[in-house]
N, C-alpha and C positions, 0 to 999 in steps of 0.2 A: 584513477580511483584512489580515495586517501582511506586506508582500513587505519579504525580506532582500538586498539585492546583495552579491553575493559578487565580492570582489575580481575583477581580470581574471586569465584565463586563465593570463598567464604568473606568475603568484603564489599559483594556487592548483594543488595536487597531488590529481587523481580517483581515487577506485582504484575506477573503475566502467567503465561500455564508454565507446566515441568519441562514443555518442548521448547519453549524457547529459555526457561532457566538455566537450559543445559550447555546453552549456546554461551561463550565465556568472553566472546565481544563481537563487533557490529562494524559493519562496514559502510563507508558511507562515500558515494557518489555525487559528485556535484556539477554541474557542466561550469564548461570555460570561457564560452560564448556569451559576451553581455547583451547579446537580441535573445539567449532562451536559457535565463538563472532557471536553475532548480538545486536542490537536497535532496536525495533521497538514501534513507535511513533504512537499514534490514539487520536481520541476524547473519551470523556464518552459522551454516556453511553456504548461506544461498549466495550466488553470484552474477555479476552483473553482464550485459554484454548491449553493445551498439550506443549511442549517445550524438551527441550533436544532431544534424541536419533529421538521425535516424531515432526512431521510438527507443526506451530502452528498455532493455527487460531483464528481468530478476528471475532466476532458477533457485530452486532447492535439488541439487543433484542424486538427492535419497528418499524423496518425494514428490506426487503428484499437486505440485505449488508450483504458479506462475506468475510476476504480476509484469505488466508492461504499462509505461508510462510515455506518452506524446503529450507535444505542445504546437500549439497549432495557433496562428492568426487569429483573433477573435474582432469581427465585426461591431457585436453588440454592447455597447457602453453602457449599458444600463442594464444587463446578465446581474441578475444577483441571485443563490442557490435557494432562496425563499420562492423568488420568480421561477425560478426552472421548474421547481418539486410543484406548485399551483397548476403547473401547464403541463404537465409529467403525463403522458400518455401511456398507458401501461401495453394495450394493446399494440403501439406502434414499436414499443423497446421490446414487446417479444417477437414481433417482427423483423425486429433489427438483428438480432442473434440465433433466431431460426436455421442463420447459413450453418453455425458451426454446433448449435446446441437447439436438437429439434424437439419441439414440444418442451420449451421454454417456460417455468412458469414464474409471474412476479411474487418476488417475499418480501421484505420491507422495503420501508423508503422514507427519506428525510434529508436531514444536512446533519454535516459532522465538519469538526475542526483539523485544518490541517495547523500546520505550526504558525502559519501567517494570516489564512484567510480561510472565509467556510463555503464547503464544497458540497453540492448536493450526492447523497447516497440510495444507491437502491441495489438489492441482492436476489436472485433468481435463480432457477434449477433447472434442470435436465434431467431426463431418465437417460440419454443419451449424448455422444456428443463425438465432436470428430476426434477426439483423444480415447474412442471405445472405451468410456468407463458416464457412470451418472457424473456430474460434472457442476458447479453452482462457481457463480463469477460475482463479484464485489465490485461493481463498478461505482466511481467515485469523477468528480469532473464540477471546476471553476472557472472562473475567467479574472487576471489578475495584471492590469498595465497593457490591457491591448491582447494578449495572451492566452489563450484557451490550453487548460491543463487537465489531461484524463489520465486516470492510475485504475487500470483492470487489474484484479487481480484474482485465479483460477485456482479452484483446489475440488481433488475427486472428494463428492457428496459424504461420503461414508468418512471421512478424516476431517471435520469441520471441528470437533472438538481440538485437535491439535491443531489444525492448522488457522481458525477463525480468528483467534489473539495473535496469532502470527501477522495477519493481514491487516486488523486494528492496527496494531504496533506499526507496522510499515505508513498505513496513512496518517495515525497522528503525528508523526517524526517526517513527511512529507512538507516540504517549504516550496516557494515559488521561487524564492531567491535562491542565491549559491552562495549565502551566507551563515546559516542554519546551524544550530549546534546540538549535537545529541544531548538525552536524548528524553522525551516525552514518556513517560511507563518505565524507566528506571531510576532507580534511588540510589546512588554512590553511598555507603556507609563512611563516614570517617573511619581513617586505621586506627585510629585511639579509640574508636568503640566499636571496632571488627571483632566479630567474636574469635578466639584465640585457637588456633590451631589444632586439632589431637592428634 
């Protein structure tokens, strides 16, 4: 894992919530494997764990935040996130998650961009969930060089305000490759026009 520090605070400009403003730089995971490149881009203090052959997944250790990211074989050479979201079975995707989040229900849905290619999106809730709390997952999933890429990402219902721009931020700053450079939703201020100290 190669962690970036990002300038202090008063040099850099967030255009995200106060919860990740507060965050003063970003960590970023890449795999080493050239059958399965990826990027993926988060705040601190969340952290990473598992990679290669295994899914990886991202904690926020002072928060109900999870995302996990797999890559998997992709069959269909013609998968494009316009095609998936046409053929989007909403019934069948609350059946899918029924095991861990029952009584499931779908909230949006479309495509969104990750740093290299567009990934179809859809977001759904729980009054329950096997983490005993209401519970909404941001599930995000392309297919890129043979490659199937899915980024879940988890946050108890009641914390969407902080935690939703968290999740954003993590998928636009998601690349396929291990090439990727931070970061999408931050603005580096030059030091010659950081605002000055007090």
């Amino acid at each position: 894992m190669k962690q970036i520090s990002v300038v202090a605070l008063a040099t850099l400009g967030l255009v995200l919530s106060p919860t990740l403003a507060a965050a003063q730089s970003v960590n970023i995971t890449r795999s080493i494997l050239p059958t399965l490149p990826y990027t993926l881009i988060f705040p601190e203090p969340m952290v990473a764990s598992g990679g290669g052959e295994d899914p990886v997944t991202i904690n926020h250790p002072a928060a109900p935040l999870q995302c996990d990211m797999r890559v998997v074989p992709a069959e269909d050479t013609g998968w494009t996130a316009e095609g998936a979201l046409g053929a989007l079975d909403d019934g069948a995707v609350a059946a899918s998650w029924s095991d861990i989040m029952p009584g499931f229900a779908m909230g949006s849905k479309g495509t969104t961009p990750y740093q290299d290619a567009t990934a179809l999106i859809y977001d759904g809730n729980s009054p329950e969930s096997s983490m005993g709390m209401p519970l909404t997952v941001v599930h995000t999933e392309t297919v890129a060089n043979g490659r199937g890429y899915t980024l879940d990402c988890y946050y108890a219902t009641d914390q969407a305000e902080q935690a939703r721009p968290i999740v954003d931020f993590i998928i636009a700053n998601f690349a396929t490759r291990s090439d990727a450079e931070c970061c999408i939703g931050v603005e580096v201020v030059p030091e010659d026009e950081a605002p000055a100290a007090q």
